[in-house]
N, C-alpha and C positions, 0 to 999 in steps of 0.2 A: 409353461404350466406343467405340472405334473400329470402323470399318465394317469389313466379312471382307477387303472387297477393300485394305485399309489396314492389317492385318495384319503387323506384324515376321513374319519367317522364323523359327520355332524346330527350327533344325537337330536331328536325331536324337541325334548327339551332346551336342550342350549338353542339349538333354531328359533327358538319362542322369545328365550330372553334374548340374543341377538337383534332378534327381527323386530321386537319392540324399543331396544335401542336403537339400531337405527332409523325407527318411524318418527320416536321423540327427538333426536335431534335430527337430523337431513330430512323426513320426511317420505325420501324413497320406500315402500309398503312392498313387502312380499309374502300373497298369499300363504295359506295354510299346505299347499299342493308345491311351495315352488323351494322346499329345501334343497335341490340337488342343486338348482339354477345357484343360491347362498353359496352355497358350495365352493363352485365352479370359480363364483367371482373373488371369495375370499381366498384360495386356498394357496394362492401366490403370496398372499397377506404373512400366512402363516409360515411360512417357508423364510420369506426375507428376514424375519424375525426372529425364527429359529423355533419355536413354539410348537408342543406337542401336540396342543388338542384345541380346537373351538374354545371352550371352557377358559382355556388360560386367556386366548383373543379378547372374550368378553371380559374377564376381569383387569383385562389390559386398558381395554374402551373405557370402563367404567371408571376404573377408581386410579389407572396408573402405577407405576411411574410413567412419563412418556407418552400420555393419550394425547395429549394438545397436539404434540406432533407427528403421531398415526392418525387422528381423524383427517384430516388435507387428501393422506395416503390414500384412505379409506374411500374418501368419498370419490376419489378420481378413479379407483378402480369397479364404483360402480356407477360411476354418471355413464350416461348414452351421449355420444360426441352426434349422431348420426341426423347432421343438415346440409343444407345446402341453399344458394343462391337464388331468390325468386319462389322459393318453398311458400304455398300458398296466397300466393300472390295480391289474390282477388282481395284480400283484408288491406294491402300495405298500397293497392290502387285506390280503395274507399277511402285511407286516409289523406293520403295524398292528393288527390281529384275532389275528394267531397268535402271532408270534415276540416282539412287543414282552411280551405279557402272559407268556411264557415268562420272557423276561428278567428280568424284576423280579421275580417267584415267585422265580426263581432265586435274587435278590439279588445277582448279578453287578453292582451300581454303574450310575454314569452309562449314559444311553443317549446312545452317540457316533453320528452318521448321517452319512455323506459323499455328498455328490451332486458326482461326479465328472464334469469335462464338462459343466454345467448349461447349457451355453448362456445363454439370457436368463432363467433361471429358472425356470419355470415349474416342471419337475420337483421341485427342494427344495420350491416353492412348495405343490406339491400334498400333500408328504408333510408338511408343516407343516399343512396343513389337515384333512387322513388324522390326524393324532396329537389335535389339536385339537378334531376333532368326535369325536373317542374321549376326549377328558379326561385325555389323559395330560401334559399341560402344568403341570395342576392335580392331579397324582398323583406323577411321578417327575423325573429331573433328567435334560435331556433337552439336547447340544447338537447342533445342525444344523449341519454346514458346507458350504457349494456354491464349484466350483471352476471357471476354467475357465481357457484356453491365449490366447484371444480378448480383446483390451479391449474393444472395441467391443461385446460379449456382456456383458461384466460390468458396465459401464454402463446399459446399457439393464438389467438384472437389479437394479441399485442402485436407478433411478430408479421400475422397478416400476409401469410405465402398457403395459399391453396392449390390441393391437386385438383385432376377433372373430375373426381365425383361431387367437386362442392361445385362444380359450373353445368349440369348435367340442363339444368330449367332455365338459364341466364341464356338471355340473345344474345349471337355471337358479336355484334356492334357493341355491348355495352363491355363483354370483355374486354375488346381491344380496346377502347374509350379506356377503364379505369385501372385496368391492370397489366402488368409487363411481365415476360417469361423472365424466371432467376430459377437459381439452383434448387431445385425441388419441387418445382410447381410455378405457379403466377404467384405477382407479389403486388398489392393492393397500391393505385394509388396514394403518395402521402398526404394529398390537400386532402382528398374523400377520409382517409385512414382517420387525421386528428380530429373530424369531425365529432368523432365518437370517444366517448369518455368510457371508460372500462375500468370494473372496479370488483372485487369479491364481494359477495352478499349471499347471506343463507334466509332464503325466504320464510324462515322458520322462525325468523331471530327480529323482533321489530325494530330494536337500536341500532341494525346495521341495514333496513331497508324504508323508516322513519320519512327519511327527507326522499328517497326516491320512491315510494307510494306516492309523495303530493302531486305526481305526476298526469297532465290532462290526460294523456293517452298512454297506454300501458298494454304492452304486448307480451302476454305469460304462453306462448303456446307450447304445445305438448309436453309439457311438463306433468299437468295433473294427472294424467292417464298414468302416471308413478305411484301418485298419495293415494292414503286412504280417501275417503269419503270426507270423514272427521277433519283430517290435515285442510283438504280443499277448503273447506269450509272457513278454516281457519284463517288460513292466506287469504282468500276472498274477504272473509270480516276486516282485514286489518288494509287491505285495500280500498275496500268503502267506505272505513275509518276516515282515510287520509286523504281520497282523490275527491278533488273540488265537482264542484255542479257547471257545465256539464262536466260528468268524466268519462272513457270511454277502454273498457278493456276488451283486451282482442283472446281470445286462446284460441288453439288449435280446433281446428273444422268437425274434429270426431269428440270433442270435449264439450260436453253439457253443464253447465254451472245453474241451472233450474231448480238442481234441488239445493243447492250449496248456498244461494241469496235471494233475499227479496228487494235489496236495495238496488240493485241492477236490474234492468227491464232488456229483454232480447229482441234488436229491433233489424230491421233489414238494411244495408245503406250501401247503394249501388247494387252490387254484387256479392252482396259478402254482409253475415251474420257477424255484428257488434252487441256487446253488453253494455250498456247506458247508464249510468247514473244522474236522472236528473235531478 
């Protein structure tokens, strides 16, 4: 990255119209207060590029030549990769323990699971290990899918080699159990790895996340704490659209969706705060 003193100018206005492109397509929102942070994250953007000013960026985004294949660029230099293994856990225990053995009593068919947002994986990763050390792999029919907005996330999710900050909350037994040291870190078992289907999807875009909304359980966490209010909303609508009766989506523990629906009701289960559609 270039030095602060070396800094392109991101006038307030381009900031505006920038920041509202990338609200309309990815969805990431950056307040009125956080031009330096734009900044910061674009200004490698502009450099690899060759580009003088913000200004010419956004008329890059918009109209092209070349936007199809800057936006990917774009979006992986401002995604947050920042998860790890067993990361709130008490949600992916109430599925597993509570709501999955619900389901199949019920006889409600496949067990669908969306891990929306997956970043590098870890999160499907754990709820594959959550089902697994519960036997429901070798009990009902069970697909996993993990999404994300990021390539550069879902590569590194494909290849499935982690350092120790993605193992920091995983008990040391389930380590050794699924994963083996390799060049670079731990490298996920293969039976647990194919378990997960990994796929790009902009949650913004309904023809590329359509079939995996119809998803019984659906796991979006920390993601919204990105969008606007508006965005939430939006993603929520097209999730309630799609996810059958019961449906059950999980977000992140500091993430309120209260004012974002009414089609979802906020219920307790086990341990852990669930969003319901009955």
């Amino acid at each position: 990255m270039a030095s602060d003193a070396n800094l392109p100018v991101l006038p307030f206005g381009v900031f505006i119209l920038l920041r509202d492109l990338i609200r309309s397509r990815i969805g990431v929102s950056f307040d009125d207060d956080k031009c330096d942070l734009l900044t910061t994250k674009l200004v490698d953007r502009l450099s690899e590029l060759n580009l003088k000013s913000f200004l010419d960026y956004f008329y890059l985004l918009k109209y092209g030549p070349g936007s199809e294949n800057e936006w990917p660029r774009l979006t992986d230099a401002l995604s947050v990769q920042e998860t790890y293994f067993w990361r709130e856990f008490d949600q992916v225990r109430s599925f597993a323990d509570i709501l999955v053995p619900q389901h199949v009593a019920a006889g409600r068919g496949p067990i669908r699971v969306w891990s929306a947002a997956c970043a590098t994986g870890e999160e499907p990763l754990s709820i594959a290990m959550a089902l697994n050390e519960a036997g429901w792999f070798q009990r009902a029919e069970i697909e996993l899918h993990a999404s994300d907005v990021s390539p550069a996330a879902l590569e590194k999710a494909r290849r499935g080699v982690y350092r120790e900050r993605s193992f920091r909350a995983l008990p040391r037994e389930l380590r050794e159990k699924y994963f083996t040291p390799t060049d670079g870190g731990w490298k996920v078992a293969p039976d647990l790895h194919s378990r997960v289907t990994f796929a790009p999807a902009n949650l913004l875009e309904p023809k590329e996340t359509a079939a995996l909304a119809s998803s019984t359980f659906i796991f979006c966490r920390n993601v919204f704490i990105y969008f606007s209010a508006a965005t939430v909303s939006r993603v929520v609508g097209h999730f309630a659209e799609r996810m059958p009766k019961p449906g059950f989506l999980f977000p992140g523990v500091s993430e309120s969706l209260l004012r974002a629906t009414t089609v979802f009701q906020l219920e307790e289960i086990g341990t852990a705060f669930v969003y319901v559609k009955r």
